[in-house]
N, CA, C and O atoms as a MOPAC input file, in Angstrom:
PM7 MOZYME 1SCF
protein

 N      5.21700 1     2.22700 1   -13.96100 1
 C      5.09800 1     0.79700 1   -13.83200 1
 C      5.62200 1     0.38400 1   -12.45900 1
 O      6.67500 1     0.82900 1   -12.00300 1
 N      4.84800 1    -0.47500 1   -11.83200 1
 C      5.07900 1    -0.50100 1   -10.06800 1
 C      6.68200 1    -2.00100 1   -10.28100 1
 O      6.81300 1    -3.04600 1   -10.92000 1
 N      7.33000 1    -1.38400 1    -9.54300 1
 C      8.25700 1    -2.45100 1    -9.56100 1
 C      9.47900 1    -2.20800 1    -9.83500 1
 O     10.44500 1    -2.92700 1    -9.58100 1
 N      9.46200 1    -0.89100 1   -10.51100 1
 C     11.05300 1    -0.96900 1   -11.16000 1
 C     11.71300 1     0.09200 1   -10.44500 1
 O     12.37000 1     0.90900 1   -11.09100 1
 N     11.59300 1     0.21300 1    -8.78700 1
 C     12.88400 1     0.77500 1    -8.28200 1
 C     13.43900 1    -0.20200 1    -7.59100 1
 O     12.73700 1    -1.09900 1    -7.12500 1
 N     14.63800 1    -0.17600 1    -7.44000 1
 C     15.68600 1    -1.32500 1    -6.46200 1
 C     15.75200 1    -1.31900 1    -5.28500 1
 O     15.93800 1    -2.23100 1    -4.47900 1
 N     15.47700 1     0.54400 1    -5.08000 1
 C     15.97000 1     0.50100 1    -3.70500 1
 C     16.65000 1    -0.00400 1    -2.73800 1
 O     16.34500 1    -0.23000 1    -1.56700 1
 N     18.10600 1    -0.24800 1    -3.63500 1
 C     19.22700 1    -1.13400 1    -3.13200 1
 C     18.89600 1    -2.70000 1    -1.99400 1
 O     19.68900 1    -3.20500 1    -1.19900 1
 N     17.79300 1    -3.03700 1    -2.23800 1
 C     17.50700 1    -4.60700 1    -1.51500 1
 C     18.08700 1    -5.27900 1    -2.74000 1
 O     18.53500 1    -4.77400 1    -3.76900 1
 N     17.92400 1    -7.01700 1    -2.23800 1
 C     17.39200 1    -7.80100 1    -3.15000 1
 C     16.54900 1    -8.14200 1    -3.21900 1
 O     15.80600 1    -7.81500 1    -2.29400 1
 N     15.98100 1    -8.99200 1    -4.23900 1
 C     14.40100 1    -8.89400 1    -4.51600 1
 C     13.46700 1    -9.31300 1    -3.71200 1
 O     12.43500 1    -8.69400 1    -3.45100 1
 N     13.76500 1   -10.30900 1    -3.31500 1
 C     13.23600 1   -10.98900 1    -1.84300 1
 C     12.63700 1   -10.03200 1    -0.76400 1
 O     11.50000 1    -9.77600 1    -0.36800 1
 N     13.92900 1    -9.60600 1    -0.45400 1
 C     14.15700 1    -8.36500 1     0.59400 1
 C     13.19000 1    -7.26000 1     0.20800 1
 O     12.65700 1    -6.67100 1     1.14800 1
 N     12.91700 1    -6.93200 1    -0.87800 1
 C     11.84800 1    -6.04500 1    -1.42300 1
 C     10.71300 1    -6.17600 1    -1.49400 1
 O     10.00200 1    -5.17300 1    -1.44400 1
 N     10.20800 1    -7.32500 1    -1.61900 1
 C      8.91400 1    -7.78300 1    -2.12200 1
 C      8.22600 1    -7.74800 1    -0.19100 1
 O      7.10200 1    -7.40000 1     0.17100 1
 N      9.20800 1    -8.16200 1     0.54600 1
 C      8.69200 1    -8.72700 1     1.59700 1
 C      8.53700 1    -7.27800 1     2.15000 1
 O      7.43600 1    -6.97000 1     2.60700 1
 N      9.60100 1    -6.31200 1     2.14900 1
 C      9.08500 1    -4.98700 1     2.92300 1
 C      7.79800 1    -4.08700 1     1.66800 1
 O      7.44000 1    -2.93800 1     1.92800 1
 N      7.58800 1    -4.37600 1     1.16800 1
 C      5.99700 1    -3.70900 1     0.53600 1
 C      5.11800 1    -4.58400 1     0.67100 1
 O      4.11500 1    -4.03300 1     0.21700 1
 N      4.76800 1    -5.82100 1     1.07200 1
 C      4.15800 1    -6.75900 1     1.65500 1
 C      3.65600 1    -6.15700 1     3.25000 1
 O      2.48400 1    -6.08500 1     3.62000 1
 N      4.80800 1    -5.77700 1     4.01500 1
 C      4.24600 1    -5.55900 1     4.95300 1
 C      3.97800 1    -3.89200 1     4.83300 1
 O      3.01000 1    -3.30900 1     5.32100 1
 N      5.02700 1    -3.29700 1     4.09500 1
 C      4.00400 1    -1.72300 1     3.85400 1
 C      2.85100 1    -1.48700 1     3.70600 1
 O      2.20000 1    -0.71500 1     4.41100 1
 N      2.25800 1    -2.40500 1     2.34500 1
 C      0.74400 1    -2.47500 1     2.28500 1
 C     -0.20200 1    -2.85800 1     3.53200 1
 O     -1.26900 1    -2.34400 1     3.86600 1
 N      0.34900 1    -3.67400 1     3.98200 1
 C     -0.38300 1    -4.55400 1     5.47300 1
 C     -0.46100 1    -3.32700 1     6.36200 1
 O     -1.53400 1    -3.11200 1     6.92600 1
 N      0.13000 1    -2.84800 1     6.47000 1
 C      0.62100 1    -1.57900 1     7.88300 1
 C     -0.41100 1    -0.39000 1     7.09600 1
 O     -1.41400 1    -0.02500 1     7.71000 1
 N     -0.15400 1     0.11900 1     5.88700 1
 C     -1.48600 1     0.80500 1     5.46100 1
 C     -2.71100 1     0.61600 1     5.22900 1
 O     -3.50000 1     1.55000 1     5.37000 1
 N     -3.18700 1    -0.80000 1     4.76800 1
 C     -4.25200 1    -0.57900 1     4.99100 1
 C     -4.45600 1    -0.63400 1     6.01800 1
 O     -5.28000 1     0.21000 1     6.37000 1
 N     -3.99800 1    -1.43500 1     6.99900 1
 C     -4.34000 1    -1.66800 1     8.51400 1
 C     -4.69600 1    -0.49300 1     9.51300 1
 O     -5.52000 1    -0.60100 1    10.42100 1
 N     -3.56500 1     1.25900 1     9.06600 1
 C     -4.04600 1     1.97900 1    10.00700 1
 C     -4.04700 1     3.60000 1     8.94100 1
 O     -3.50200 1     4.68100 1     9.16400 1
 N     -4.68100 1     3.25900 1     8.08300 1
 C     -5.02400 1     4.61000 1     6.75400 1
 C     -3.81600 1     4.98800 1     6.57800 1
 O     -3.75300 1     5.49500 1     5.45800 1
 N     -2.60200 1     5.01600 1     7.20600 1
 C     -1.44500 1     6.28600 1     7.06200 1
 C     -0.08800 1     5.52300 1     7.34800 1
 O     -0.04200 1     4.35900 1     7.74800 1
 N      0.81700 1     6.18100 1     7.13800 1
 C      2.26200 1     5.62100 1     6.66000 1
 C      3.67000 1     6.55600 1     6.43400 1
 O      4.11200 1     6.83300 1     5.31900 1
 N      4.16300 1     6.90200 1     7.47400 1
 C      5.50000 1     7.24000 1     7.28300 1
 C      6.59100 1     6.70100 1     6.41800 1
 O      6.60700 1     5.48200 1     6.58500 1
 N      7.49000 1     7.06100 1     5.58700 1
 C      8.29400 1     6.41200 1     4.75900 1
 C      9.18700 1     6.93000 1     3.91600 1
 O      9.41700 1     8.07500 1     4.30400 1
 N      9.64100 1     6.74800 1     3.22000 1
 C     10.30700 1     8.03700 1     2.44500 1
 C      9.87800 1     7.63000 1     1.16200 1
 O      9.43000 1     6.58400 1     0.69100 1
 N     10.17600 1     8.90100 1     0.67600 1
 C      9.14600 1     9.29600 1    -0.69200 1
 C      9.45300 1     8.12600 1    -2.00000 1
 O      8.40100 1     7.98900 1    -2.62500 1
 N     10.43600 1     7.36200 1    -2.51500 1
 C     10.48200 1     6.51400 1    -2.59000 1
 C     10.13900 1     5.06300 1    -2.71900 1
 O     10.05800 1     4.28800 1    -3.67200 1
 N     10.01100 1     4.99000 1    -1.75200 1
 C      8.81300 1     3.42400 1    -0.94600 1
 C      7.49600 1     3.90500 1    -1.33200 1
 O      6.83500 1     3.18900 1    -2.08400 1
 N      7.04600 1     4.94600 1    -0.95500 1
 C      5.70300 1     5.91300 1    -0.99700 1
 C      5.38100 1     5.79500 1    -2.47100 1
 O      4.35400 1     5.17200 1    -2.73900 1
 N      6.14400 1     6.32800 1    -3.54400 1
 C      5.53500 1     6.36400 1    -4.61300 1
 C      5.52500 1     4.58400 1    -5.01700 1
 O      4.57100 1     4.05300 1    -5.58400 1
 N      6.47000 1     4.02700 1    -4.69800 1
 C      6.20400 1     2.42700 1    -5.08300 1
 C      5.00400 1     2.16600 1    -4.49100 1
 O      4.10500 1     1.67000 1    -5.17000 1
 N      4.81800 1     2.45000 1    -3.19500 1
 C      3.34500 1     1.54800 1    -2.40100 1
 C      2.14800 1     1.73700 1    -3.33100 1
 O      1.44000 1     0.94000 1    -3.94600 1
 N      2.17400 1     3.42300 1    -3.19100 1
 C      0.98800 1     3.76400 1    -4.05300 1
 C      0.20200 1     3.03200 1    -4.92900 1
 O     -0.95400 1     2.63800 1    -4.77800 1
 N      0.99400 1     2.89000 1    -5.90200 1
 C      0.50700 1     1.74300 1    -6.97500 1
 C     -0.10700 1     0.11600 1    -6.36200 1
 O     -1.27300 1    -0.24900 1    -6.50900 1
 N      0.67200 1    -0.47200 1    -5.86500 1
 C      0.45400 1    -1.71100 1    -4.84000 1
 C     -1.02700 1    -1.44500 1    -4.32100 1
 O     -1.94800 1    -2.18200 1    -4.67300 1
 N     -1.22500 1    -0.33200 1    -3.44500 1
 C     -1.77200 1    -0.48100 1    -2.23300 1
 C     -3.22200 1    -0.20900 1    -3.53300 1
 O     -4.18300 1    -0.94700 1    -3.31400 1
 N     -3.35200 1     0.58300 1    -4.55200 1
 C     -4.46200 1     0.59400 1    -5.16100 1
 C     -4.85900 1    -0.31100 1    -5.99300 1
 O     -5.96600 1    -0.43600 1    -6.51500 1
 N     -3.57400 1    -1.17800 1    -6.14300 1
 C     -4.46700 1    -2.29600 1    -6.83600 1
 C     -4.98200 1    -3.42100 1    -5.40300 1
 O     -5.96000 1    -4.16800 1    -5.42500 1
 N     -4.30400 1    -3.30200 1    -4.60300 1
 C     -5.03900 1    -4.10200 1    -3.31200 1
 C     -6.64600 1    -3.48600 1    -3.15300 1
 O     -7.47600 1    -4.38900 1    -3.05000 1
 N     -7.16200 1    -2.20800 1    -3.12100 1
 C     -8.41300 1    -1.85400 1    -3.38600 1
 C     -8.81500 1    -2.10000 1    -4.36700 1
 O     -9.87500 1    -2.70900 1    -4.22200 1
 N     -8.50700 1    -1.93900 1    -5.58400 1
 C     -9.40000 1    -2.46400 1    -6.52200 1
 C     -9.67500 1    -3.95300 1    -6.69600 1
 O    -10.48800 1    -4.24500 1    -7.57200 1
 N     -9.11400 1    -4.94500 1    -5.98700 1
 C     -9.47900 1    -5.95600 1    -5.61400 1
 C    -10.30000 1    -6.25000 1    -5.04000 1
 O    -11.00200 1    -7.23100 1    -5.28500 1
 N    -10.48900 1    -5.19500 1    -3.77400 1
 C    -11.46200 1    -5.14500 1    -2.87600 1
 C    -13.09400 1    -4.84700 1    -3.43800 1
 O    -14.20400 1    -5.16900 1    -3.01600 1
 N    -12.70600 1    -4.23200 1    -4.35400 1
 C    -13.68800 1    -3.42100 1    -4.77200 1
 C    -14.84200 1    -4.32800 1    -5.91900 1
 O    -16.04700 1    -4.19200 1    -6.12900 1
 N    -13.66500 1    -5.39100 1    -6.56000 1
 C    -14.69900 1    -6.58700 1    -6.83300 1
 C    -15.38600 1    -7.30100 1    -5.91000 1
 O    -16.58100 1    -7.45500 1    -6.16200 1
 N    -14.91800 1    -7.83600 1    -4.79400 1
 C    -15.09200 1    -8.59700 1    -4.27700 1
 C    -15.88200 1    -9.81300 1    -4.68100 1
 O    -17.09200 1    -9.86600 1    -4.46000 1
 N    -15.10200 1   -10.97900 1    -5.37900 1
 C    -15.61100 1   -11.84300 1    -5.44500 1
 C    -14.10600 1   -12.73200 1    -4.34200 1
 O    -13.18600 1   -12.30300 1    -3.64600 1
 N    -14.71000 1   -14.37800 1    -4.82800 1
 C    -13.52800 1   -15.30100 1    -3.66400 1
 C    -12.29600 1   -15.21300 1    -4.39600 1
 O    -11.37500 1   -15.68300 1    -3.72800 1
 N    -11.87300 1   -14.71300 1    -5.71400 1
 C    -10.92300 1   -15.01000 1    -6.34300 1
 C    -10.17800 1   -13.59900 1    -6.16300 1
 O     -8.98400 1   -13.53600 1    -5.86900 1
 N    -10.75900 1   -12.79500 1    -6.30700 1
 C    -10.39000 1   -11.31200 1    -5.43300 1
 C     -9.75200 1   -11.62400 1    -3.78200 1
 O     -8.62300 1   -11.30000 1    -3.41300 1
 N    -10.49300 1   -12.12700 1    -3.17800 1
 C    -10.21100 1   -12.15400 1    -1.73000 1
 C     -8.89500 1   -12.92200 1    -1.60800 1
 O     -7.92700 1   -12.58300 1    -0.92700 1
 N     -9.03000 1   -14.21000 1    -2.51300 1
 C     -7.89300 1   -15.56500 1    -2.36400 1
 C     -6.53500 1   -14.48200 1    -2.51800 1
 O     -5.70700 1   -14.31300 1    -1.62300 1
 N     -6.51300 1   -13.86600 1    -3.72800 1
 C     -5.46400 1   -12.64500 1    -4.55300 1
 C     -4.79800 1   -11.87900 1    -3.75700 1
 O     -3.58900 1   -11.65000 1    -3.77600 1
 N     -6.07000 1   -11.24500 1    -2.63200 1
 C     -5.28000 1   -10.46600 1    -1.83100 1
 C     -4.74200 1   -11.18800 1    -0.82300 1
 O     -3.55600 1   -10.88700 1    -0.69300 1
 N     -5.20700 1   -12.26000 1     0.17900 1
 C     -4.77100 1   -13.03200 1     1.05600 1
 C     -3.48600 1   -13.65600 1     0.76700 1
 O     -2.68500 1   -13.76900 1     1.69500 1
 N     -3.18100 1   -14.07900 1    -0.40500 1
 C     -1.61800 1   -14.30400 1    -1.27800 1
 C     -0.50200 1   -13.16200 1    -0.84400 1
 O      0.65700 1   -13.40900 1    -0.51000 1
 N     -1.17600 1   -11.73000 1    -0.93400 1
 C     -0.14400 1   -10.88300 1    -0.30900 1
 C     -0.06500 1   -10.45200 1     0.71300 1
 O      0.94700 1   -10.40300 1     1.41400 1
 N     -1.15600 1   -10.06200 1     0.96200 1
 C     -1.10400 1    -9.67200 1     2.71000 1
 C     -1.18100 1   -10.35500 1     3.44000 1
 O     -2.02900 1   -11.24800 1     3.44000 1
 N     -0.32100 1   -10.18100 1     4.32500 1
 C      0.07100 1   -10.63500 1     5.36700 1
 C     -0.89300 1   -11.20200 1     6.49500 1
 O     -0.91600 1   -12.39400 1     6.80000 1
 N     -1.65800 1   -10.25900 1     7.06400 1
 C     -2.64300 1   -10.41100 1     7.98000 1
 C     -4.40900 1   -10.41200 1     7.68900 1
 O     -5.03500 1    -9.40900 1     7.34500 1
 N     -4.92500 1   -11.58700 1     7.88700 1
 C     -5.89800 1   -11.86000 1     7.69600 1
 C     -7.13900 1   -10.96700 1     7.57500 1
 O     -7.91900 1   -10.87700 1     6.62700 1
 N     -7.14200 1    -9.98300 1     9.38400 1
 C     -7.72200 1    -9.31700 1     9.91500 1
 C     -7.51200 1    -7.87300 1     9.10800 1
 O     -8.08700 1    -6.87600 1     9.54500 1
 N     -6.78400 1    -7.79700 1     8.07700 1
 C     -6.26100 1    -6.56600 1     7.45700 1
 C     -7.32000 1    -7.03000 1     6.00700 1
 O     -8.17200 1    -6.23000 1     5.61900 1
 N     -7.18200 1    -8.00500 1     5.50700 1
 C     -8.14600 1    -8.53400 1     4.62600 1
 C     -9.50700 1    -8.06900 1     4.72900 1
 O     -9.94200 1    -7.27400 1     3.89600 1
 N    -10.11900 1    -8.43900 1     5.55000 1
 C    -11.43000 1    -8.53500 1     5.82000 1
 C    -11.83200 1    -7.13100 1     6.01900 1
 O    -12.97500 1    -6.80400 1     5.69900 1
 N    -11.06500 1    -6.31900 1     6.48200 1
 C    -10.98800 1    -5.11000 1     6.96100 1
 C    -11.08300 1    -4.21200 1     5.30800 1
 O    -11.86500 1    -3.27400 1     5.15200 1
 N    -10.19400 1    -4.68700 1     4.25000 1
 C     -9.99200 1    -4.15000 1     3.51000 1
 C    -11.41400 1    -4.30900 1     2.37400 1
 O    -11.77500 1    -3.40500 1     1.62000 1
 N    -12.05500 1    -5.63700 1     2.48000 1
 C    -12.98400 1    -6.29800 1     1.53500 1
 C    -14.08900 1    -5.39600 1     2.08300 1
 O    -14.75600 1    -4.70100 1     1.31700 1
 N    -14.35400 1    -5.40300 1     3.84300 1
 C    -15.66200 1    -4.77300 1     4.45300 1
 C    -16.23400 1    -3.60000 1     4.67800 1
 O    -17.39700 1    -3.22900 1     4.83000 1
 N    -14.26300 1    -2.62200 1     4.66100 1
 C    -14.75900 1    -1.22100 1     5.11700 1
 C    -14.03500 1    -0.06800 1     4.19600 1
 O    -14.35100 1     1.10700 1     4.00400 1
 N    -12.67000 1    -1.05300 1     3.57600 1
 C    -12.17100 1    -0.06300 1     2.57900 1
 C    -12.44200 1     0.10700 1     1.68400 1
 O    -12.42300 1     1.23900 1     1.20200 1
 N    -12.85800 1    -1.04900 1     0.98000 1
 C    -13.25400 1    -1.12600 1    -0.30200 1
 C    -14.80800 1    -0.69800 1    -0.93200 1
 O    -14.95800 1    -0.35800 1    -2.10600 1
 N    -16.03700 1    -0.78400 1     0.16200 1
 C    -16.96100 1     0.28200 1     0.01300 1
 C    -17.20500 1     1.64200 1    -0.05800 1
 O    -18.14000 1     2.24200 1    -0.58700 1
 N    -15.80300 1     2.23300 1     0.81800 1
 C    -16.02000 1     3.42100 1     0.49700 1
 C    -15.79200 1     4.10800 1    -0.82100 1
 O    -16.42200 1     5.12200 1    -1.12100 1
 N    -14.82000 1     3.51600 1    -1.67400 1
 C    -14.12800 1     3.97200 1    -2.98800 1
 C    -14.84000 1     3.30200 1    -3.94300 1
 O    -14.36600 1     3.18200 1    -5.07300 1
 N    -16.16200 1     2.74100 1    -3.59300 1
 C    -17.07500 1     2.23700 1    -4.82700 1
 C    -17.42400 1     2.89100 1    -6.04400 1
 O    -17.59000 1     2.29300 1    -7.10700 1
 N    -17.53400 1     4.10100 1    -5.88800 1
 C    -17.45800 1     4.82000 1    -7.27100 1
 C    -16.60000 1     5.99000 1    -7.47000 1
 O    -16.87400 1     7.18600 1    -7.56800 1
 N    -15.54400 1     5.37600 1    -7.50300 1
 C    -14.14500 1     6.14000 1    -7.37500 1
 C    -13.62300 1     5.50400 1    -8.20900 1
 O    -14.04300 1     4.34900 1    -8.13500 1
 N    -12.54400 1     5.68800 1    -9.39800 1
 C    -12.10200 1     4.82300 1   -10.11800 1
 C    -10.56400 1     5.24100 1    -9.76200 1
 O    -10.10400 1     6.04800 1   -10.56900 1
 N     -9.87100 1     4.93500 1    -8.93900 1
 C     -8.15700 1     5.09400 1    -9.07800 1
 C     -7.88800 1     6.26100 1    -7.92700 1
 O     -8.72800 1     7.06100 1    -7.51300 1
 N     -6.63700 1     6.16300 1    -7.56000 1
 C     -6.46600 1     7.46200 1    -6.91900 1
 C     -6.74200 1     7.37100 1    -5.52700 1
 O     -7.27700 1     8.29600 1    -4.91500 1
 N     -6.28300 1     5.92200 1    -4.81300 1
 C     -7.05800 1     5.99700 1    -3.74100 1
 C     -6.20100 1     6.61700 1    -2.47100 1
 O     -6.63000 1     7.11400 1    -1.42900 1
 N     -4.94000 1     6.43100 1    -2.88400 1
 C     -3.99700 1     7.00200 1    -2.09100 1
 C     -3.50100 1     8.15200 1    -2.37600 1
 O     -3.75300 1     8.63400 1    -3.48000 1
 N     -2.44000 1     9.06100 1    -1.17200 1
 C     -2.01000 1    10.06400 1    -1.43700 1
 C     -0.79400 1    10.45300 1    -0.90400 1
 O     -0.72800 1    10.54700 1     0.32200 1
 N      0.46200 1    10.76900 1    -1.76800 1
 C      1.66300 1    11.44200 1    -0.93200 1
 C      1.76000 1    12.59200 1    -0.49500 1
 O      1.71800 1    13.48500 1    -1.34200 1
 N      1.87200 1    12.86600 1     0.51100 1
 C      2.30700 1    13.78200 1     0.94700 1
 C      4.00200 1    13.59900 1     1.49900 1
 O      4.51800 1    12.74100 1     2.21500 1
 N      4.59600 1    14.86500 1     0.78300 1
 C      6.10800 1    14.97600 1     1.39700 1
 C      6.25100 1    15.93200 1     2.62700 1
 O      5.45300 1    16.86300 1     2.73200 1
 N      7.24100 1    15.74400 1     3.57500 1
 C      7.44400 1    16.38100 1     4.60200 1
 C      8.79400 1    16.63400 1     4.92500 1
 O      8.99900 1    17.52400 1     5.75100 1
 N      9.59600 1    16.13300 1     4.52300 1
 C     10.79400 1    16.65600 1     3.98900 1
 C     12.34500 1    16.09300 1     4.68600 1
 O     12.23300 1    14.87900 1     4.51800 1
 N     13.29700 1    16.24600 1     5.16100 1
 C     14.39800 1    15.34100 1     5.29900 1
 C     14.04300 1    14.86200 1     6.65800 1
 O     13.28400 1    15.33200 1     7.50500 1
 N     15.08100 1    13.39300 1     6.63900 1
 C     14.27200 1    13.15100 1     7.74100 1
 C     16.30400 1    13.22400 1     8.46900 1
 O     17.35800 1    13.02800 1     7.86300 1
 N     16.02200 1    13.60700 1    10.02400 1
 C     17.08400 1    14.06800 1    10.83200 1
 C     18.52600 1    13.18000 1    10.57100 1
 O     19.47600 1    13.77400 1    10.06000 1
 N     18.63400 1    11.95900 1    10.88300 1
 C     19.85200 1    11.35600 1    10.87900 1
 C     20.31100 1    10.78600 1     9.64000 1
 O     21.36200 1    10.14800 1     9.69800 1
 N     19.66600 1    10.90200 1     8.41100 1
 C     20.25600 1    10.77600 1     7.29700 1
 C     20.34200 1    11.52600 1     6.27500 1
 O     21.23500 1    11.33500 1     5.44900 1
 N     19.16800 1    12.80600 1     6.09800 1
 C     18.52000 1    13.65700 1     5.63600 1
 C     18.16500 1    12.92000 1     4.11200 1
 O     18.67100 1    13.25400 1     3.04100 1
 N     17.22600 1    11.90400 1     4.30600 1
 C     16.53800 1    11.48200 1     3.07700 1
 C     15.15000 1    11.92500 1     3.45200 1
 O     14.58100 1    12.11900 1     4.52600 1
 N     14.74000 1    12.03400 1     1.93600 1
 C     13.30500 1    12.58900 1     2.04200 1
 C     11.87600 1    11.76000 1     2.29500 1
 O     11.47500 1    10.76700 1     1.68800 1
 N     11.15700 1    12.58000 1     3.52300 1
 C     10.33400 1    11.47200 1     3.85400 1
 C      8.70900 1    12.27700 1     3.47400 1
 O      8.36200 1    13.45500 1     3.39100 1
 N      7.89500 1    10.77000 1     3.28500 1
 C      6.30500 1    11.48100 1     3.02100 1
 C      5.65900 1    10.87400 1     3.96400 1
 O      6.19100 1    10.40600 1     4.97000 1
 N      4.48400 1    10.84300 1     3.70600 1
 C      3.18600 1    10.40100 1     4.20000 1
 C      2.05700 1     9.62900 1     3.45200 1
 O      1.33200 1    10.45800 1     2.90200 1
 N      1.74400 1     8.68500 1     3.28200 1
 C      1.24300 1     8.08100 1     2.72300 1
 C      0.02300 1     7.72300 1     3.31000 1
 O     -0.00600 1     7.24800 1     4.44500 1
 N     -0.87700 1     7.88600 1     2.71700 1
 C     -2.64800 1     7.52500 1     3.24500 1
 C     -3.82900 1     7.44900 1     2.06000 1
 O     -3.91300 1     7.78800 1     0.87900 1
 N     -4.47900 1     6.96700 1     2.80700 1
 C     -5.47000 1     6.54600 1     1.74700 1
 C     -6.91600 1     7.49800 1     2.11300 1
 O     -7.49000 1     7.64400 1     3.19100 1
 N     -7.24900 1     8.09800 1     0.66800 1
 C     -7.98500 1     9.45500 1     0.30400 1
 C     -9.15000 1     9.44500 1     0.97900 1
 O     -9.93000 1    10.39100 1     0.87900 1

């Protein structure tokens, strides 16, 4: 169920950095992060495609509510969301890569399939 790690923010503070996580992935396919954030986005970022993937105005209004950038929208309705047309789920993927140097928390890769 997307939502229920804390990842020591407050909620605010949370909502707004996967707001712009999603924005930053769809915007450029891929995503550094630690594994963590990664498995939270996941979920997020595929229901942002399957939004896409209706595309009607109430779809579009839905996603424009969260994302951030307009040009990430349109992007997502015109070029992401056709490709995964008969794909049902699964649009993203973690990949782990492993501690990251000055804290040694574990980091992945996040992109879309």
């Amino acid at each position: 169920m997307p939502g229920t790690r804390k990842l020591g923010r407050p909620t605010d503070q949370r909502i707004a950095m996967f707001r712009s996580l999603t924005t930053a992935l769809l915007a450029n396919g891929k995503l550094v992060t630690t594994v963590q954030k990664a498995k939270e986005l996941r979920s997020i970022a595929d229901k942002m495609i399957t939004l896409g993937k209706k595309n009607t105005l109430h779809s579009r209004r839905q996603a424009l509510s969260y994302i951030t950038d307009k040009e990430v929208v349109f992007k997502l309705f015109d070029e992401i969301a056709p490709k995964y047309q008969d794909r049902n789920g699964g649009y993203t993927r973690v990949l782990k890569m492993g501690p990251r140097r000055g804290d040694a928390a574990e980091m992945a890769v996040i992109e879309l399939v």
